[in-house]
Every structure is written in structure tokens, then in C-alpha cells.
N, C-alpha and C positions, 0 to 999 in steps of 0.2 A: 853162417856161424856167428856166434854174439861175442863181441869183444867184451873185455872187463866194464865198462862203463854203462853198455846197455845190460847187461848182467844185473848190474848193480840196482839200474832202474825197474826191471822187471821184478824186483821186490816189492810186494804189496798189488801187483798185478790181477789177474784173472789167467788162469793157464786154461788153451781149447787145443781141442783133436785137430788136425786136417779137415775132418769132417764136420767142423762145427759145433762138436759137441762140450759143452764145458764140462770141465773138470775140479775145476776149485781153486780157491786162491793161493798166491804162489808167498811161501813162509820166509825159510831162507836160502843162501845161497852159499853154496861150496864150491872155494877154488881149490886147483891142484897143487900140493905141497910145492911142488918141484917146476912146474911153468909158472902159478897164477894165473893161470887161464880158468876162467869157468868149468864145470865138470857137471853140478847137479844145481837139484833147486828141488826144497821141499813143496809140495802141494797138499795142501785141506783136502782131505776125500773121506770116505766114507760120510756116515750116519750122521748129519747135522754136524758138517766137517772136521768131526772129530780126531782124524787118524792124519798122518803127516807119510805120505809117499814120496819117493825119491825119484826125482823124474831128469834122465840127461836132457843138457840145453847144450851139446856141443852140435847140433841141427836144429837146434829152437830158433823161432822169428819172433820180434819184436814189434808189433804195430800199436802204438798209443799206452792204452792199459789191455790188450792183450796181446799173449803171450801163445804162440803157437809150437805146439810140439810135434813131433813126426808117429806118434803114439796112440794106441787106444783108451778109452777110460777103465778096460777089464785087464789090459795091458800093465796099465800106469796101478790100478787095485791091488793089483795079485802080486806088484812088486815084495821081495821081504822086508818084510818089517825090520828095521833099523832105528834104534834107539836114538833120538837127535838132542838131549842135555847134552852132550860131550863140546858139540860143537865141531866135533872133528871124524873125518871116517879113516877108521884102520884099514890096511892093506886086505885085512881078507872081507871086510864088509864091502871096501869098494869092488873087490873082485867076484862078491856073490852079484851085486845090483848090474855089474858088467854083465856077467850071463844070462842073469834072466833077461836082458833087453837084447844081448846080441841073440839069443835062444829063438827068437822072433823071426822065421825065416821073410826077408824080404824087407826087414826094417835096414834103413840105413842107421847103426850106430856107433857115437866113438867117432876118434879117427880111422879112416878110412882104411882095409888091409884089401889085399890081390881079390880077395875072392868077399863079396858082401852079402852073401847069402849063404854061407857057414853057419852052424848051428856052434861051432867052435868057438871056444871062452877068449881066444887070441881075438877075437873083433871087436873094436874099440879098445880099449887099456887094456894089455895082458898085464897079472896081477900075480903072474910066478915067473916069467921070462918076459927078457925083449925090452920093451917101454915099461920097467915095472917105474910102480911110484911109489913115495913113503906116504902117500894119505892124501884126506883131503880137509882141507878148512869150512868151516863156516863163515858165513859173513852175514849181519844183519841189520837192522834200520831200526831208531827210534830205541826205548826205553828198554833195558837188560829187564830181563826177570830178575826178582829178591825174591831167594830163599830157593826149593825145590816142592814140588808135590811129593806128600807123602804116603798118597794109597793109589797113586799112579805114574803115568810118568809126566814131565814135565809141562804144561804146557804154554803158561803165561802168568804173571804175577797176581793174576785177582783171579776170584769167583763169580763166577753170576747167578745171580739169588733170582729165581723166578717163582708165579705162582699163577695161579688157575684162578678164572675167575669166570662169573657165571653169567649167560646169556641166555634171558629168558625168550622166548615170542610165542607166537600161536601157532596152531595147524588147524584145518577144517578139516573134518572126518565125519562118517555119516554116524547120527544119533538113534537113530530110527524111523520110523515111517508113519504116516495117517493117512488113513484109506477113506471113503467117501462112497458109503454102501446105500440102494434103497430096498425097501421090504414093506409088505406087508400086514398089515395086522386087521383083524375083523373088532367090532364092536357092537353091542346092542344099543339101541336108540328109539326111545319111546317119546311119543308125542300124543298129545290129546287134540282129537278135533271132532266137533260137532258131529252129528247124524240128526236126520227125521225121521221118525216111522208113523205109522198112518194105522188110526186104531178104529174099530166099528164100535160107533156109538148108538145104541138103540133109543130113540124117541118115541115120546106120542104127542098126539093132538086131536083135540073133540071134531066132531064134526061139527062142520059149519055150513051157512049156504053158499058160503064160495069153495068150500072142496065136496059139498056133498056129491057135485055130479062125480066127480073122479072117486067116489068111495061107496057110490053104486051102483057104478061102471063092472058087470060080468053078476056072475051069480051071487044067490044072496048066500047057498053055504056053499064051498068049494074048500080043494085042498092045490095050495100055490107052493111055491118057492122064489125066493129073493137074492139074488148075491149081489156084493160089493167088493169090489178088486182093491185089494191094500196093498200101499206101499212105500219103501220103507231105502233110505239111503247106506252104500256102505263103505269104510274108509277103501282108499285105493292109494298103493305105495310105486312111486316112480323112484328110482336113482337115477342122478345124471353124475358124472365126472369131471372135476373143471380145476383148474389149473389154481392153485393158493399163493405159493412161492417159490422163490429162485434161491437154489445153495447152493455153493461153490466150495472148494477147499484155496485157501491162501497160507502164506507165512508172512512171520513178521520178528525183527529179530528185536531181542530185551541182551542186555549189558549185565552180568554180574562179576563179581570178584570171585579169582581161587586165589589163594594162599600155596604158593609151590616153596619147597625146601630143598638142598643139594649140597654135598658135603662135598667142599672145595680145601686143595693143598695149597699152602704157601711154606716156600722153603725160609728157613731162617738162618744168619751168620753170628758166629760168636768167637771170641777171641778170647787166646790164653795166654795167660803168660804178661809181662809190664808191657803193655802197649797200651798206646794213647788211642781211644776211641774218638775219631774225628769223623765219624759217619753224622749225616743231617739227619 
């Protein structure tokens, strides 16, 4: 059990499950009207810890900056919601947050009664009979809030002005493809090359005394015949196949600019009313 002092230190803490689990940090602290004994302790919880749960610390442990409670984080969530500007809890808000924690069969909460695993509203502070109390306190650390929120409930003296800002980079994705096909094609191809042919040319020559003998050699009238064999050269077409060049497909990468655009929010603050603007 935490006495007033370490109560007091557990402000500004870190609250975790048994199991480890954290929870959110720990806001303020309510003692009991009537002992001053510690009783609760706000926790940060929900959505970017927006929401303020009320969580018993009369079985909380204290180690360093954290703050260990005997509770779940769907446990300590689903508690009801209690308004925390007052600063103080009225007898029937402290006796709804009694139940739903004692409602927890198997929790130890509160001070201890006969039976600790009753679903009954008597475990830890009854809040219509017995130990009743007149409420509970607040207690807090550091700088009061000025003024209240006025489109919700209370949560701290400032705003925080945020804004979006933009992060450009790359991605590689496929652009498409280049394929690297061979084929075919026929072509005509004329060339010019030489030829001889062999043509019969007819002569004479007188007779003389050196061919006389060979020209009245056989009969002096006869009927003869002569042939001469011509001939005559013609083109002839070989193809052979032989190797030209070598292709390949490669890549190669080139560098250009895009120009990207992207509509980003920035929140802004403004003030009404005589106030001095001291913002830089």
C-alpha cells in the first residue's frame, strides 16, 4: 500500500499492469476526505492520451518512475468516465469507480472485506453504508491551469499547435520492359562479274607451197564436214554464313527531375479578447 508521500511522488510517473503492460502516465492524485490516505490517481489513456481514467492506488507499488497497479489496461479503459476540473470526487462518483473495480472478480480492491472476491459494491469503500466517506481530493504538481476549456473538458492551460509536413523520397517500380529479338529478312543482291564465251570465227588463206600438201591431201571434189567445240563461261552463286557481330541488351541509368506537389495542414492559434501576445 502507498503511504501519502510516495502517493505524492507517483505524480508525473508512468502507471503499468502486473503484466507489464503500460498504461499511461499517472495525472493527479485523490486523497480521502476523511483519512487523507491516498484513494485514486488519474491515468492518460486512451487515443494519444487523451482521456484521464481513475485508477485505485490503495494496492499500487511504487518503483522509481513506475508505478504498478494490480489492474488491466481494458480494466483501468472501461472505468466511467469522471469529470476531473472539480478536483474533487463526490460520494456517488467515488462509489460508481468502487464498483466497477470491485466488479472484477479476483482483483484485490480497496480495503480489504471477509470475502475478496464478491462482485458486491461493499469491497473496498462502501459508499451508502459502513466506511462511507464524504469524497475524495485532488492533489497536484507544478503550475494550476488558467482559465477552463471551453468545447471540452479541462485539460491543461495551453494548446499545441501542430502541422504536417511533407517527406518526399523514391520508390523503384517496374517501368517496362526491352526484349532482344533475332529474325530474318531476305534481300536481292546483284553483282556483276565477267564471263568468256568462245565464238567461230571463219577464215581463209591461199594456198601456198607450205600447206599445199595438206590442201590436196584426199579428193579433189568431195563433200566433208568440220566442227569446232565452243565454249563459253557461266556465273556461279555460292552463299556461305559467318558471324558479323555481337548484341547484347544492357541498362544504364540517367538522373532527371519531377516536380511533386502535396497539400499539407498547419494548425494556427489566435487570441481574443486584451491579451498581450508574447509568442516568438
Amino acid at each position: 500500500m502507498l503511504n501519502e508521500t510516495q502517493a505524492r511522488d507517483a505524480i508525473g510517473t508512468t502507471a503499468y499492469t502486473q503484466s507489464g503492460d503500460k498504461i499511461g502516465k499517472v495525472g493527479q492524485l485523490y486523497l480521502n476526505d476523511s483519512t487523507g490516505q491516498p484513494e485514486f490517481v488519474t491515468v492518460n489513456t486512451g487515443l494519444f492520451g487523451m482521456k484521464e481514467s481513475f485508477v485505485p492506488v490503495t494496492d499500487a507499488t511504487l518503483d522509481g518512475d513506475r508505478l504498478t497497479v494490480p489492474f488491466t489496461k481494458d480494466q483501468i479503459k472501461d472505468a466511467p468516465s469522471i469529470d476531473v476540473d472539480g478536483g474533487h470526487l463526490d460520494e456517488a462518483e467515488e462509489a460508481r469507480l468502487w464498483q466497477h473495480y470491485a466488479g472484477h472478480r479476483g482483483q484485490h480492491v480497496g480495503h480489504d472485506t471477509h470475502d475478496t472476491h464478491t462482485t458486491d459494491t461493499t469491497v473496498g469503500h462502501d459508499a451508502t453504508a459502513g466506511h462511507h466517506t464524504a469524497g475524495t481530493d485532488s492533489v497536484t504538481t507544478g503550475r494550476a491551469p488558467v482559465g477552463h476549456d471551453t468545447s471540452g473538458r479541462t485539460t491543461d492551460e495551453a494548446m499545441t499547435r501542430s502541422e504536417e509536413h511533407v517527406e518526399v523520397g523514391t520508390t523503384t517500380q517496374e517501368a517496362g520492359r526491352a526484349r532482344l529479338r533475332k529474325y530474318v529478312t531476305t534481300e536481292h543482291v546483284t553483282q556483276t562479274v565477267p564471263v568468256r564465251k568462245e565464238h567461230a570465227v571463219l577464215e581463209t588463206e591461199p594456198i601456198t607451197e607450205a600447206n599445199a600438201g595438206q590442201a590436196l591431201d584426199g579428193p579433189t571434189i568431195s563433200e566433208e564436214e568440220h566442227e569446232v567445240v565452243l565454249h563459253e563461261e557461266k556465273p556461279v552463286v555460292q552463299k556461305t554464313a559467318e558471324p558479323v557481330e555481337r548484341v547484347r541488351l544492357g541498362t544504364e541509368t540517367v538522373v532527371d527531375e519531377e516536380t511533386v506537389g502535396e497539400d499539407v495542414r498547419k494548425e494556427h492559434i489566435e487570441v481574443e479578447g486584451d491579451v498581450a501576445d508574447r509568442r516568438h
